[in-house]
Every structure is written in C-alpha cells, then in structure tokens.
C-alpha positions, 0 to 999 in steps of 0.5 A: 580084317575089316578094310571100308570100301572106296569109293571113286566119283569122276567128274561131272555134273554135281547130280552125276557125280552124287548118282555114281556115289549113291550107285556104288554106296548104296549098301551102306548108305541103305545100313546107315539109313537102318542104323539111324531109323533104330537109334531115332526109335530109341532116343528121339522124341521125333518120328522118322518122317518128323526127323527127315523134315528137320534135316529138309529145313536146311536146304534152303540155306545150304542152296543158298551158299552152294546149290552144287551140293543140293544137285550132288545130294539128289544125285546120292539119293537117287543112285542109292534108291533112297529119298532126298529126305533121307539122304539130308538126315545123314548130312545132319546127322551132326546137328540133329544128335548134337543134344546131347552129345557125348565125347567124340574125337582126338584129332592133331596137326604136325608141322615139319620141325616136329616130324621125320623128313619135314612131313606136314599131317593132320588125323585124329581118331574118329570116335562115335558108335559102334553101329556105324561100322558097316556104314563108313566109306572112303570117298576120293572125289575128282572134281571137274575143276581137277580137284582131288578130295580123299576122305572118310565119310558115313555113306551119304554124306558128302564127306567128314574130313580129309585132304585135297590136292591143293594140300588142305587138311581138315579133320574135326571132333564134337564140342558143345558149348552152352550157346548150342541152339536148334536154329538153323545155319550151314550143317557142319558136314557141308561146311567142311565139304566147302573147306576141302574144296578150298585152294589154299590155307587163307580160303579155308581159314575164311569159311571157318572164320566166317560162317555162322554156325549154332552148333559148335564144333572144333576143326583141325586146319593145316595145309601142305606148306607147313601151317596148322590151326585150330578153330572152337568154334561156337555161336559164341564166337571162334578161338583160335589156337597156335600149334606148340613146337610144331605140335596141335592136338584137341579133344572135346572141351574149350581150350581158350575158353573154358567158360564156354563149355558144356562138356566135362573136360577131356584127357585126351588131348593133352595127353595125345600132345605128350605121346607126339611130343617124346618123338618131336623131330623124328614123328613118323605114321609109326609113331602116330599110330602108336599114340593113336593106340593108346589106353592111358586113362581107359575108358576114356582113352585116345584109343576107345574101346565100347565099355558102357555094358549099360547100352546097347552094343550099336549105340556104345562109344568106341574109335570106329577109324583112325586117320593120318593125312600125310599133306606133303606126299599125298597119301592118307593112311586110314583103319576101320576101327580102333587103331590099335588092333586094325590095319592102316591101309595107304590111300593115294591122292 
C-alpha cells in the first residue's frame, strides 16, 4: 500500500528550516524536478533553462511580501542539491501549467451542525497527473513562533493545502477565468503558504481578499470555530460563497459568476454536495471517504481515475490523494491515491 513519506521541519532560521526539508526530500524533489523536465519537453514551448528564468522572475515579488520563504527556498535547494531555479519552477508549477489547465480538485467544508459530534473539516480530492505520485510528501512544519502546519505538498514546494494549530484550514482547486494572464502577482502555493500561518479566520480572509493575483484559483477557507468560506477568485475580482446547511463544496467552474468561466462546468461539485448532504448531522471521516470514493458521471467523477489511453500514462488525470482536516481534534487523515482504493492513513497536529 502506497503511504507519502512525512516530513517534519523543526524550528529555526527560514534557510534551515528549508535545508532540513530539502535534506530529508531530496528523493522526490530530485523525481519531481525529472517529471517536469519530461512534461515541459512534451508540451512547452520553452526550455528548461527558459522555464527556470520565468519561475526566478517571481522572486522579487514574493520577497517583497515575505523574504522568509525566499530563505526557506534557498534552504530546499540547497538541502536537496538541487538549484534556486529549480526549486522556484516547483513552487510555480501552478502558474507556469495554468495554460491551459484541465479539471483539478473537489475540495469541501463541513461546519458542526452538519457533522457527527460537531466536528468542523475541510478536504477535498487532490486531482492532477498520475507522474507526480512518487513525488508528493506530507509536510508538518513547526514554526519558531510554536505554529504547527500539517499539509500535503509536491516536494519542494512549500506546501499545497493544510491546516495549522491555531485551527485554520485551506484547500483549493483550479479555475480558469477568461482574465487569466502571464503577468506576474504572489504564486498561488506562497499565498497559500501565507494563509496557513495565519492566526485566525479574519487574517486568512484578508489575504485572500486582498492580494492580487493573475491567475484564478478557488480556495476552500474554514476554521476550527465553525466558519467556512469559499473565494473564486480571479483577476476578475473575488466572489464569495456561503456554506449550505452546514455544507460547501466546489469544483472547477464559477459558481457566482459563471460569465467568468473559461472551463466547461463540472458535476462534481454538486454532486459531492448531495452525497454530504444524505448524512447531514451525522457526517463522519467514513462517510467523507465514501463521497470521496464516488464514481457517479466516471471519467469525470469525484474519485478520478486515468482514462484518457490518448496520453501518455504520466501525464494522464487521475485523484493522486484524498485529504480530510479534521479542525477540531487536530488530526489530518490523507490516501496516496485515489480514495476509494487506498488507505486514509491519520496525521497528528
């Protein structure tokens, strides 16, 4: 049974703390960095060493809003071996394969009159390519202010979505709006990193509010006190949308705006909504495993399997984790693959 490896920072300068990641990483950061080289090689237009001076060209804005994660950065490549340049291409992976972009992610937020014993979850099913498996790392950082962050990442980056202990929550999936540019703003992945270090709801709800972006990109917001919210946002301007009876869930198109969309819509959110809702008031990690495992409307299902026999195995869409936060007791329960045929293995906070 497949399980992704964990990998615990400790506390200490932002470059150490990227060192001690990049150190225990390397193996899959070194597979990730293959992966992408033979991905760009089949469907960019660009060199690796064009590539890698895109991904650079965000440094100075992420610098400017954090120079820690910069440190932290240099700290990953350097523990792994590996260059600057390279490590930046994994934290923009996002913007730099946003055109075009497939279908990615079914993410949800379940407040406690919706769930057994008033527990308060976000998760979704991480959905992108096969060939990122062997690179895809639990990441539990302690940060030195005593902040713990537990998360899923691709090794390197300096993390997808997750939780932390002041009870934040975030997890996000891909929209493409029809303002989606080649400009550069924050990268999704450090502005996600930034909401996981937030203290409270109100804070992470301002830095999702408030940075600019050129890309658009959906984020699942809920907190341990019962609070759930989701942004699309785009260079379009943000929509917010308020959890159902307890019950929020997404998927890739715009649900408020549907005039922004550049996607065809996607089933699965609704659908994802009606499984949850069978269970309202007594929802448990079961029962979100379950919906998490379903195959209604296959290939495009919740739970994605790799169909498209026209590509390349590596590069073919399929679930690569399912990921349940539970906010309230601290514990993350997370599958390498697709939910309905792997094991949710519990992480502590």
């Amino acid at each position: 049974m497949r399980h992704f490896p964990i990998i615990n920072v400790e506390p200490g300068t932002p470059y150490g703390m990227g060192f001690h990641y990049g150190r225990q990483a390397a193996d899959q950061i070194r597979n990730g960095l293959a992966d992408y080289r033979t991905l760009f090689a089949q469907t960019s237009t660009m060199t690796w060493e064009e590539i890698g001076n895109y991904a650079l060209s965000y440094t100075p804005i992420v610098k400017a809003v954090d120079p820690d994660l910069i440190d932290e950065v240099r700290g990953i490549a350097d523990g792994a071996g590996v260059s600057f340049a390279d490590i930046m291409i994994l934290n923009t992976r996002y913007e730099i394969t946003k055109f075009p972009k497939p279908h990615e992610c079914t993410s949800f937020a379940l407040q406690p009159e919706a769930t057994k014993d008033g527990i308060v979850y976000v998760g979704q099913n991480w959905d992108y390519r096969v060939g990122i498996l062997d690179h895809i790392v639990i990441v539990h950082y302690t940060m030195p202010d005593g902040t713990r962050i537990v998360g899923v990442a691709e090794a390197g980056q300096v993390i997808r979505n997750g939780f932390n202990s002041y009870g934040i929550g975030l997890c996000a999936n891909n929209l493409q709006s029809k303002g989606d540019n080649r400009g550069t703003a924050l990268p999704v992945t450090f502005l996600r990193r930034k909401v996981l270090q937030s203290r409270s709801f109100e804070e992470a709800k301002k830095l999702l509010l408030e940075t600019k972006r050129t890309v658009s990109n959906n984020f699942m917001l809920g907190s341990a006190e019962g609070r759930a919210l989701d942004f699309e946002t785009s260079p379009l301007g943000t929509d917010l949308i308020e959890p159902a009876s307890g019950i929020l869930t997404h998927a890739n198109h715009f649900v408020v705006d549907p005039a922004k969309e550049a996607l065809e819509r996607s089933p699965r959110g609704d659908r994802l909504y009606d499984l949850l809702a069978q269970r309202r008031g007594s929802i448990n990690v079961p029962w979100i495993i379950r919906c998490l495992s379903d195959h209604e409307n296959y290939p495009k299902a919740i739970c994605r399997h790799p169909a498209d026999t026209s590509m390349p195995m590596a590069r073919r869409s399929s679930t690569v984790a399912g990921i349940i936060y539970n906010l309230s007791e601290g514990v993350a329960h997370i599958c390498a693959g697709a939910s309905c045929e792997n094991e949710f293995v519990a992480v502590p906070l």
